[in-house]
C-alpha positions, 0 to 999 in steps of 0.5 A: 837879191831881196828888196833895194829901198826905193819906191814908186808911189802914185795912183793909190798904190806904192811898188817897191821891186827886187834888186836889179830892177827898171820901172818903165811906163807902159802905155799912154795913160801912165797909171801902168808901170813895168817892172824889170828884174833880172834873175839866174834864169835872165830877165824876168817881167811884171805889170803893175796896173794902179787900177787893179794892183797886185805884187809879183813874187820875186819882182814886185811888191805891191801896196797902198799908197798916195793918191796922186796922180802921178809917180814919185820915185822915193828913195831913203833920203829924199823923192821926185816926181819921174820926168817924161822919157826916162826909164828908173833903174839901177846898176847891176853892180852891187858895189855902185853906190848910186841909189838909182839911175834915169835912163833916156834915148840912145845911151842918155842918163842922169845919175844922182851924186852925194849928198857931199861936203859943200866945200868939198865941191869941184868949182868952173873947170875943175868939173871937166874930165879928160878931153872935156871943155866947160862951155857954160856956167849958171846958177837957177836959183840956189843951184849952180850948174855946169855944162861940158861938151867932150866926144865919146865914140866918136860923137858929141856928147854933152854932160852937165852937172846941177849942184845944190844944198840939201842941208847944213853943209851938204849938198846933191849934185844931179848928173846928166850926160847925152848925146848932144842931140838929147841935151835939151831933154835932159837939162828939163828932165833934171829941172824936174827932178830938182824943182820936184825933190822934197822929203821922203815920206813915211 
């Protein structure tokens, strides 16, 4: 597979990688970033480093770009800065229409979903799924948000979804779901997400 539209920008450089893909951070000082792709011959690795940046053929093209000092991750529509603790990837189903996934600790992950017809929107319970119970409903400014305990291999787990407007009549709904252990991680990581998003730039 070739390239997928989304980038990592930061440190006065810009990654865009190969289909499928991970962005993991390497080393304490953050300007170092690995680059996952997965292949016919399996898994393939590369370390991009901002202070001498170069592609890799087949995993990773490397070019300039803003010189902030940390990362935003950019897809077509909209950017965020990359929360602490989370790898960014995606699926290696094709068919999955989510441009990119957060992955944390032990099976934790928030996913983006829409934009969406605003009216078309679940509300209160109507967000639970089977075995699920809504245990809390709040807004953070404009954004409403749900929170729902449920089990999942035998072990609470939580899950959350943050719905916000994005333009007229649409809005984005940000999911995480977790272990009930790493749910304070995630709501942050998704206040990140959400406090940071702004326009993709050019």
């Amino acid at each position: 597979m070739g390239h997928v539209f989304i980038r990592l920008s930061g440190f006065g450089v810009r990654l865009l990688p190969y289909w499928p893909y991970e962005f993991e951070r390497d080393g304490e000082q953050g300007d170092r970033v690995r680059v996952t792709h997965w292949n016919e011959a399996g898994r393939v690795r590369a370390t991009v480093d901002s202070r001498q940046p170069q592609s890799t053929e087949g995993i990773v093209d490397v070019s300039s770009g803003p010189e902030h000092q940390y990362w935003r991750v950019e897809t077509t529509r909209y950017a965020f800065t990359w929360p602490d603790g989370f790898i960014v990837g995606v699926s290696a189903n094709a068919d999955d229409p989510k441009p990119f996934y957060l992955y944390g600790p032990d099976e934790a992950q928030i996913f983006p979903q829409g934009p969406l017809p605003t009216e078309k929107l679940p509300d209160g319970a109507s967000w639970t799924g089977p075995g699920q119970e809504l245990v809390a409903q709040y807004h953070v400014d404009d954004i409403e948000v749900f929170e729902l305990d449920y089990e999942h291999d035998a072990s609470p787990w939580w899950q959350t979804h943050w719905a916000f407007p994005v333009g007229s009549g649409k809005s984005l709904v940000m999911t995480g779901q977790t272990p009930v252990a790493h749910k304070d991680l995630v709501r942050d990581a998704i206040r990140r997400v959400v406090d940071t998003l702004g326009a993709t730039q050019p």
